[in-house]
C-alpha positions as CSV (number, residue, x, y, z in Angstrom):
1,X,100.8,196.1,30.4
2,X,104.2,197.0,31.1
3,X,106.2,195.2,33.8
4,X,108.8,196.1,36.1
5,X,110.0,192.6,36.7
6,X,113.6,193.2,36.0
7,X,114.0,196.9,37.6
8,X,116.5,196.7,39.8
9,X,115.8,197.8,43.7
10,X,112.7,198.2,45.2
11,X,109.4,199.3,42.7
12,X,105.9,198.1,42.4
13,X,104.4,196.7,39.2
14,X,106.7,193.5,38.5
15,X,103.6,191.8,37.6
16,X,100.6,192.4,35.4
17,X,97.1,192.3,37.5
18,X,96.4,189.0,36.3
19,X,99.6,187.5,37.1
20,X,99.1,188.8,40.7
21,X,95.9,187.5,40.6
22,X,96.7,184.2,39.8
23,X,99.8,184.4,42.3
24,X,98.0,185.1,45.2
25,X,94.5,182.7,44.2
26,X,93.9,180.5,46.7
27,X,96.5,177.6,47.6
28,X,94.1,175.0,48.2
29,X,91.1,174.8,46.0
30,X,87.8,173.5,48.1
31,X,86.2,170.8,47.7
32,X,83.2,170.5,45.5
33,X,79.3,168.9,47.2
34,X,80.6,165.6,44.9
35,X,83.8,165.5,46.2
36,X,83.1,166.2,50.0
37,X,80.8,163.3,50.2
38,X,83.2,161.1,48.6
39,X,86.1,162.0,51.0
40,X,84.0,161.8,53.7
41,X,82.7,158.3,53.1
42,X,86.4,156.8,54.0
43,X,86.0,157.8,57.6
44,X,85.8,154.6,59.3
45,X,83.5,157.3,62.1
46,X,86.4,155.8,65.2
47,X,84.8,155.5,68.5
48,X,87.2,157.7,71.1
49,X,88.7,158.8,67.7
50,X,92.7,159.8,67.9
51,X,91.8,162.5,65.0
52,X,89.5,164.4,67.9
53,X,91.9,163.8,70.2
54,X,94.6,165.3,68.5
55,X,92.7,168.8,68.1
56,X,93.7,171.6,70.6
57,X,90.0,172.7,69.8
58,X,88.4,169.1,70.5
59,X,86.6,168.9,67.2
60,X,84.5,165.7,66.9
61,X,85.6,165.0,63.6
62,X,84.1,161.5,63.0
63,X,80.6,163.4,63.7
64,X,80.9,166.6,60.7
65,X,82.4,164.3,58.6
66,X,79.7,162.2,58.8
67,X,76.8,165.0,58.8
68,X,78.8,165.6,55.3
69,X,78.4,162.1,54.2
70,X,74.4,162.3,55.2
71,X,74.2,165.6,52.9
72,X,74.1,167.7,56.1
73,X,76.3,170.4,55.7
74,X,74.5,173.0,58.6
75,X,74.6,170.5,61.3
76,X,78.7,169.6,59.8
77,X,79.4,173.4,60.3
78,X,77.5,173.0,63.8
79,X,79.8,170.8,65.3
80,X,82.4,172.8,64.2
81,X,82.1,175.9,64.9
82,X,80.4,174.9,68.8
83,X,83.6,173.5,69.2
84,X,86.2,176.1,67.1
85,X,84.2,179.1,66.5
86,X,87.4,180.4,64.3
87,X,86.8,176.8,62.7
88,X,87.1,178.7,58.9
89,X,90.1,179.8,59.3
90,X,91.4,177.1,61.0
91,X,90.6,174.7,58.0
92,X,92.8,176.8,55.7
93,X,95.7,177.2,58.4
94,X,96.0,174.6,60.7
95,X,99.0,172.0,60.4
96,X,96.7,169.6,60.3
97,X,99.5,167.2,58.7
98,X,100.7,166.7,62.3
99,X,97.2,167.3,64.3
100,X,94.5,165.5,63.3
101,X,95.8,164.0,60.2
102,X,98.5,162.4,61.1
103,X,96.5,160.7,63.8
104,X,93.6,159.8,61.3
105,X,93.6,155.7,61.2
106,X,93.5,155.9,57.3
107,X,97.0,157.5,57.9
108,X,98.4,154.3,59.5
109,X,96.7,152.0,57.6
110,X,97.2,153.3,54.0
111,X,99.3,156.2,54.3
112,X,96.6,158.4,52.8
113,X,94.4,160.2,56.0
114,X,90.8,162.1,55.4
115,X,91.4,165.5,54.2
116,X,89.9,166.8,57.2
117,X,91.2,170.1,56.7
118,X,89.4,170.5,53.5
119,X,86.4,168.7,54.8
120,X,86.0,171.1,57.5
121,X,86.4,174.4,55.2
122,X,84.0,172.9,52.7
123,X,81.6,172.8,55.8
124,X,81.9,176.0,57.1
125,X,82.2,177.8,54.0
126,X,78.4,176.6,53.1
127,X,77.3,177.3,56.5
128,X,78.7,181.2,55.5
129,X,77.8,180.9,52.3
130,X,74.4,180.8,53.3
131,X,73.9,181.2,57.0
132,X,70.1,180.8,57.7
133,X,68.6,180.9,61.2
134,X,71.3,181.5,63.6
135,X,73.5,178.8,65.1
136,X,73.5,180.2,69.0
137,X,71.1,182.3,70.6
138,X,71.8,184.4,73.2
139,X,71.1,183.9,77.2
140,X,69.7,186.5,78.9
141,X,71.1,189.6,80.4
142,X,73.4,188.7,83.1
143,X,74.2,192.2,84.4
144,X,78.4,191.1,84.7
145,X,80.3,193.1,82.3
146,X,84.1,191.8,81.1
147,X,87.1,193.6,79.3
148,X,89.0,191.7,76.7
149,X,92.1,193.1,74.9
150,X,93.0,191.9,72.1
151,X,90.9,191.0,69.2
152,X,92.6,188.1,67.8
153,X,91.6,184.3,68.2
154,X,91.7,184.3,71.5
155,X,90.1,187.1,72.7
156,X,87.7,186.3,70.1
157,X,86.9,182.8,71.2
158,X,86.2,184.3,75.2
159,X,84.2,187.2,73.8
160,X,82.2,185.0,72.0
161,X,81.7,182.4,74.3
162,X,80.9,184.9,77.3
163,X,78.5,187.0,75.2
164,X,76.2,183.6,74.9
165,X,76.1,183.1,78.6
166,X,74.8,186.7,79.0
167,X,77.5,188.7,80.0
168,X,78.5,192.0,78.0
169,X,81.7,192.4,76.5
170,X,83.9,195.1,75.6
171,X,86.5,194.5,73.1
172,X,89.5,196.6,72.8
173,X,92.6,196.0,70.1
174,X,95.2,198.4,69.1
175,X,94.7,197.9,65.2
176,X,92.1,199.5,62.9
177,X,90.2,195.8,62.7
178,X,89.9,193.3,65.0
179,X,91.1,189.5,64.5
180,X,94.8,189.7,65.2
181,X,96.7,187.2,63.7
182,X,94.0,185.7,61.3
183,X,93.6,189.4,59.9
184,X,97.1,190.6,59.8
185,X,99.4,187.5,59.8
186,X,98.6,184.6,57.4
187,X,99.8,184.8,53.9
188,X,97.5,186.4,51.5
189,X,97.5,182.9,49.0
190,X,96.1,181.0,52.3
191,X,93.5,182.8,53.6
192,X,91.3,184.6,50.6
193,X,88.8,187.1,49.5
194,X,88.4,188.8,53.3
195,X,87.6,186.0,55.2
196,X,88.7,186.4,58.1
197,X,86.5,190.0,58.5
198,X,83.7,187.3,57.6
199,X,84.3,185.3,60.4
200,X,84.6,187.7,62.6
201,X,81.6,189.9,61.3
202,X,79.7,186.5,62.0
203,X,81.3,186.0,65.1
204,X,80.3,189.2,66.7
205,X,76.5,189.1,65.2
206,X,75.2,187.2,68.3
207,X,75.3,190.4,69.9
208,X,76.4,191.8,73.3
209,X,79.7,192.2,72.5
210,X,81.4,196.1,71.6
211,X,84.5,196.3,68.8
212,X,86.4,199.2,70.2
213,X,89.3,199.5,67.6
214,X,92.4,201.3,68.4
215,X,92.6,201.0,71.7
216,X,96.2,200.3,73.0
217,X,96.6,198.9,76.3
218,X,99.0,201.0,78.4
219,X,98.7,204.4,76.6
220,X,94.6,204.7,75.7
221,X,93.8,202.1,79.0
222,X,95.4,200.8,82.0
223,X,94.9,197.2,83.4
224,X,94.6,199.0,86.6
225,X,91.4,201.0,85.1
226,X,90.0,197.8,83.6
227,X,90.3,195.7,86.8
228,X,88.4,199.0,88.5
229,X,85.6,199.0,86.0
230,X,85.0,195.3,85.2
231,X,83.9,191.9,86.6
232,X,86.7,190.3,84.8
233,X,89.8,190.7,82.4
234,X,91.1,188.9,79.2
235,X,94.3,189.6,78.2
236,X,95.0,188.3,74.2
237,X,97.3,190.6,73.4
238,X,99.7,188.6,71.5
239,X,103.2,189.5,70.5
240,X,103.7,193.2,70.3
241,X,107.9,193.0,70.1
242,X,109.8,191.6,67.4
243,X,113.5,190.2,68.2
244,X,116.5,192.0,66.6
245,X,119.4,190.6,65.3
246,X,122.9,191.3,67.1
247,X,124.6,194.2,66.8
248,X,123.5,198.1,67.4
249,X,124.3,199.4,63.9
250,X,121.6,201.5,61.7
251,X,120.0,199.3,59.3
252,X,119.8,200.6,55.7
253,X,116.8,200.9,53.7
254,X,115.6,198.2,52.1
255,X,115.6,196.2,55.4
256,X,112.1,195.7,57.6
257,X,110.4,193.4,59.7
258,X,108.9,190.2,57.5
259,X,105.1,190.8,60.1
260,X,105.0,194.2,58.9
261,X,105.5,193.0,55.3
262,X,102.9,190.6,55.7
263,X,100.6,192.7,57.5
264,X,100.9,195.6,54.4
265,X,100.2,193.0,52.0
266,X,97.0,191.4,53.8
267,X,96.0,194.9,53.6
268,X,96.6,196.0,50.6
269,X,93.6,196.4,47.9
270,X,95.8,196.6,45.1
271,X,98.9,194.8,44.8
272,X,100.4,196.4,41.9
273,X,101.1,199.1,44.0
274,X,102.8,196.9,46.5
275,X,106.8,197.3,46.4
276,X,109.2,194.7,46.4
277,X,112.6,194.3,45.9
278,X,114.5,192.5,42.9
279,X,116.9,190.5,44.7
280,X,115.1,189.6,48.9
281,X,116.9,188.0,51.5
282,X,114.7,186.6,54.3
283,X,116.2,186.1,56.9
284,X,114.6,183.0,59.6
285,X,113.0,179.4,59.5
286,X,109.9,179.6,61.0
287,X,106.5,180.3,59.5
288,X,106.9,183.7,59.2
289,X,110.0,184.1,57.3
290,X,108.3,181.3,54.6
291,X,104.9,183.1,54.1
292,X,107.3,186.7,53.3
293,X,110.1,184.6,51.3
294,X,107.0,182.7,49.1
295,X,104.9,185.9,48.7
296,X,107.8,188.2,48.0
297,X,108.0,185.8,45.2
298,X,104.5,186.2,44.0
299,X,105.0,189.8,44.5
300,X,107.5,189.4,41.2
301,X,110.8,189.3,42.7
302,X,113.4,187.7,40.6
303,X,115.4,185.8,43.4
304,X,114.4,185.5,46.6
305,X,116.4,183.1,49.1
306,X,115.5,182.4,52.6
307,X,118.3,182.0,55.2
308,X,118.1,180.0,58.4
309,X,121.0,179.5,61.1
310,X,120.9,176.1,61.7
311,X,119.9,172.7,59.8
312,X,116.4,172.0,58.1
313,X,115.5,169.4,60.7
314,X,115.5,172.2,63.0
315,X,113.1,174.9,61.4
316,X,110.2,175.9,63.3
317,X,108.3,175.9,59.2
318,X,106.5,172.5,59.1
319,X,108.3,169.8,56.2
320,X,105.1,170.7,54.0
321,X,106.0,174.3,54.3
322,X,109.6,174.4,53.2
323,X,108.4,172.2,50.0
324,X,105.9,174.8,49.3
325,X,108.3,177.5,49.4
326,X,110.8,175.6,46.8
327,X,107.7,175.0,44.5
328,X,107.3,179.0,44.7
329,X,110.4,178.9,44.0
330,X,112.2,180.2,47.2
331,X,116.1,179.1,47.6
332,X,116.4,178.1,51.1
333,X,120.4,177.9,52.5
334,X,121.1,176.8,56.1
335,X,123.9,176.5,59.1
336,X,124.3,180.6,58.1
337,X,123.8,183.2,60.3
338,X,123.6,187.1,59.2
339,X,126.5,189.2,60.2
340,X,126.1,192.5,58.7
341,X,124.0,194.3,56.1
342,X,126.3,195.6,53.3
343,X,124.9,199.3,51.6
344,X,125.6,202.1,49.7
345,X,124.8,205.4,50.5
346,X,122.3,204.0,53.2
347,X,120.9,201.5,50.6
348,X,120.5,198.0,51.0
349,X,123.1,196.1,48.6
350,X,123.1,192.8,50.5
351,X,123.5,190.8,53.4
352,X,126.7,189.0,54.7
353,X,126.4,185.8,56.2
354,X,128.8,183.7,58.7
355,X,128.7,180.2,58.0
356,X,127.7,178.1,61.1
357,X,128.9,174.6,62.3
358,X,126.8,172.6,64.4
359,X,128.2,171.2,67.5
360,X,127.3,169.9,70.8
361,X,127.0,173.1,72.3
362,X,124.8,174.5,69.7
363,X,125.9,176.4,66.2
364,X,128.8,178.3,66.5
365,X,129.7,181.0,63.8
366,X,133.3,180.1,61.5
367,X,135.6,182.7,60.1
368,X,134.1,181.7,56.6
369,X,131.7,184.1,55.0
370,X,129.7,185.1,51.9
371,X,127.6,187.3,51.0
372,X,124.1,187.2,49.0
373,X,123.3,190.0,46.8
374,X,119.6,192.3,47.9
375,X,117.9,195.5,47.4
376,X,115.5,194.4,50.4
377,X,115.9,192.2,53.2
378,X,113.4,190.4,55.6
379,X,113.6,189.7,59.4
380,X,111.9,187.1,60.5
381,X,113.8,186.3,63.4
382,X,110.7,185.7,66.1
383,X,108.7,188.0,68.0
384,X,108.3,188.4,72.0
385,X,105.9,190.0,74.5
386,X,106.1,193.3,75.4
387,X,105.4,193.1,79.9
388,X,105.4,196.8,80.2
389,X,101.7,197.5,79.8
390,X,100.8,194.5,82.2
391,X,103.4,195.3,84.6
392,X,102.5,193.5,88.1
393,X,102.0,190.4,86.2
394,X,103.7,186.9,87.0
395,X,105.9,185.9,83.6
396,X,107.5,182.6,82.7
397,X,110.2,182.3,79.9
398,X,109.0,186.3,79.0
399,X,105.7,185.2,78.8
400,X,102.7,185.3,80.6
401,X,102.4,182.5,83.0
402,X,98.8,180.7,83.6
403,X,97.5,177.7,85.1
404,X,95.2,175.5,82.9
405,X,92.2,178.2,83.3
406,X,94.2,180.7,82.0
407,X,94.2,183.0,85.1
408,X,97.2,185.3,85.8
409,X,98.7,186.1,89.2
410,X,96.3,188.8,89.4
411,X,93.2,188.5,90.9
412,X,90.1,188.7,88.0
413,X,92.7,189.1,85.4
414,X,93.0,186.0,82.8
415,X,94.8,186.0,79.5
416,X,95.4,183.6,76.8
417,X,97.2,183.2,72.9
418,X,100.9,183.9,72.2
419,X,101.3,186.4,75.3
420,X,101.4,183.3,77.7
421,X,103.9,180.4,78.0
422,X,103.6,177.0,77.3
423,X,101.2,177.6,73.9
424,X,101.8,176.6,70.6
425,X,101.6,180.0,68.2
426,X,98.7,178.8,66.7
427,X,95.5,179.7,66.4
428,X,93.6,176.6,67.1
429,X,95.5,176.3,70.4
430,X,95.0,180.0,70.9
431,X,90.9,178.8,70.3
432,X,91.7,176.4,73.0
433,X,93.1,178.9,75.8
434,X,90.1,180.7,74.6
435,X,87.9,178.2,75.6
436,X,89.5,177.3,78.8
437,X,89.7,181.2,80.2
438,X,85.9,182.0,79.3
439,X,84.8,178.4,80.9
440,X,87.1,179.8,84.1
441,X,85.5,183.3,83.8
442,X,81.7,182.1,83.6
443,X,82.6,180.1,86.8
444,X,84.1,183.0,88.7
445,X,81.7,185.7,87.7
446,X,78.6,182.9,88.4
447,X,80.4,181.6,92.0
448,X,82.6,185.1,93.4
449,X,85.1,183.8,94.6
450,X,87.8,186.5,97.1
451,X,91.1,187.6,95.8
452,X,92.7,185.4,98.1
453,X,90.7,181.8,96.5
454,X,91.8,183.4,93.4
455,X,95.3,183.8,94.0
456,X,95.8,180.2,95.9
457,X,94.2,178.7,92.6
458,X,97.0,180.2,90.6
459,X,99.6,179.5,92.6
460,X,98.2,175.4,93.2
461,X,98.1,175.2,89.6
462,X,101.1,177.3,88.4
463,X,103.4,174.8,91.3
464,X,101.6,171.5,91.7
């Protein structure tokens, strides 16, 4: 088949199918039966282990891994998924290298920790490989009804958990299909053959709980209607802005937003038809900008070079990730910062960078530039929430502030994920605000308590 691998601008077809298949196979092969039971026989099973403790989700880790070790791979996924009911996707996407890993005792003593990442997808993916009897039943009817918006892991997580205890959910989320981030966000090579729809499919099958796909907040509902027509409100809705660079200049084609980028890809059935530029420029340090820079690489293009303003100590990408992206063979340059997009005829023809000095007050931007050749550039220069359809709502930072429960300033309104301050963008510590908000929400909706209890609540928590 021909290739279009050295076309220059934008085009589809740089790669034959199987190249992009094996490009975009996934990154971390499981374990095999053999090899899980060997892995898991160096757990030293810790009493009061730091591994659990290290989990936003509070996995007992010492516990799956040793159901593994016994040969029991349905009571491993158990205690997984009671505790991380996104615990799939989690395995494949979690930094575990700094959670649980880097507080495994094997880690201190030997430098070589349990592969618990890999240990808990080889659980889970046998438990979906073959699911059996259901894990959770149901309780009975309670008669409450809640509204959650936002599909993604944390609205998941509360709709989940609240649909055991009885209640009946209603699930609203903008896009076609729900699971947010996990769906839409992680790099194709990470998270493989649909998974995430799996989960999710699984997720929902304990019944009681309504998808209700593209259903924006603000211009479909109103939070006013939803606090009219339900006991209670969970608010996952994520990061709905992305941040733009300086400057109020028309950007030329070629340029786009690395989630959207990401998003099309996740998305798309075949990737032969996928465009992608010859020469890319990504522009940011943070998770995003490597998962665009390393898959617009798969994708065929010949260079692709990642730019980040300040040092590589101070990228939000983990160490492990910006050594993945040079093994992909990404460039990564630092201390630059983008200055203008250079076109002709409203074409992309590259980007020009100032070259930034670090200092005590921060990097400041020289006279000295350069300028990297592109026919497509990449912003991944951090998104931010969007207040306007929860307007009435206490922020912190441009977030949505909570106390510990995850309620909100209003009155039977809780929310949870990357729409509140203080989380960590992930999805395990989205799992945990999750957990926190429906434990919070069972309470209120089993014990009523009066706007005015629910109010003082926030405000103890959100000031003392």
């Amino acid at each position: 088949m021909m290739t279009t691998l050295d076309t220059p601008g934008i085009c589809s077809g740089r790669q034959t199918p199987a190249e992009f298949t094996q490009a975009f196979a996934d990154c971390t092969p499981p374990l095999s039966p053999v090899q899980a039971v060997i892995e898991a026989e160096r757990c030293y099973y810790c009493f009061d282990a730091p591994c659990t403790r290290a989990c936003p989700a509070e996995i007992d880790v010492p516990s799956f891994i040793q159901r593994i070790a016994q040969g029991n791979d349905r009571g491993a996924a158990e205690v997984i998924l009671r505790a991380n009911v996104l615990g799939g996707t989690c395995s494949r996407v979690c930094p575990t290298e700094t959670l649980c890993e880097q507080a495994c005792v094997r880690n201190a003593q030997d430098g070589r920790p349990l592969d618990i990442a890999r240990l808990q997808r080889y659980a889970t993916d046998s438990y979906f490989a073959a699911p059996g009897k259901p894990l959770f039943s149901r309780a009975a009817s309670s008669g409450k009804r809640v509204a959650i918006v936002g599909a993604g892991p944390a609205g998941l997580t509360v709709a989940h958990h609240l649909a055991l205890a009885g209640h009946e959910i209603d699930l609203f989320d903008a896009r076609p299909k729900a699971g947010g981030l996990n769906e839409y966000g992680l790099a194709r090579y990470k998270v493989t053959d649909d998974f995430p729809a799996q989960e999710v499919a699984w997720l929902l099958s304990v019944g009681g709980i309504t998808l209700h796909p593209g259903v924006r907040l603000g211009q479909h509902i109103t939070l006013s209607q939803l606090r009219d027509r339900y006991d209670a409100v969970f608010l996952g809705l994520g990061l709905a802005g992305v941040n733009a660079l300086d400057g109020d200049a028309p950007e030329p084609q070629g340029v786009r937003e690395a989630v959207d980028f990401i998003a099309e890809l996740r998305q798309c059935a075949d990737l032969s038809q996928l465009p992608i530029g010859r020469s890319v420029v990504v522009i940011g340090g943070g998770m995003t900008a490597v998962d665009a820079a390393v898959q617009a690489k798969k994708l065929g293009a010949r260079e692709v070079t990642l730019v980040y303003r300040r040092g590589e100590a101070d990228m939000k990408a983990s160490d492990k990730e910006q050594q993945w992206a040079r093994q992909c063979g990404v460039t990564l340059r630092h201390w630059a910062a983008p200055l203008r997009f250079e076109q002709v005829g409203n074409q992309l023809t590259g980007v020009t960078f100032s070259v930034m000095h670090p200092t005590a007050q921060g990097a400041i931007a020289s006279s000295e530039t350069f300028t990297l050749a592109a026919d497509m550039a990449l912003k991944a220069i951090g998104q931010h929430y969007d207040p306007q359809p929860t307007s009435g709502i206490q922020l912190l930072q441009g977030r949505i502030a909570t106390d510990e429960s995850g309620r909100t300033s209003l009155p039977g309104v809780w929310a949870g994920g990357d729409c509140c301050a203080g989380g960590l963008d992930l999805t395990v510590d989205a799992v945990k605000q999750g957990k926190a908000a429906a434990r919070s929400i069972a309470l209120a909706l089993a014990i009523p308590q009066s706007d005015a209890a629910n109010a003082t609540l926030f405000q103890e928590s959100s000031h003392g």
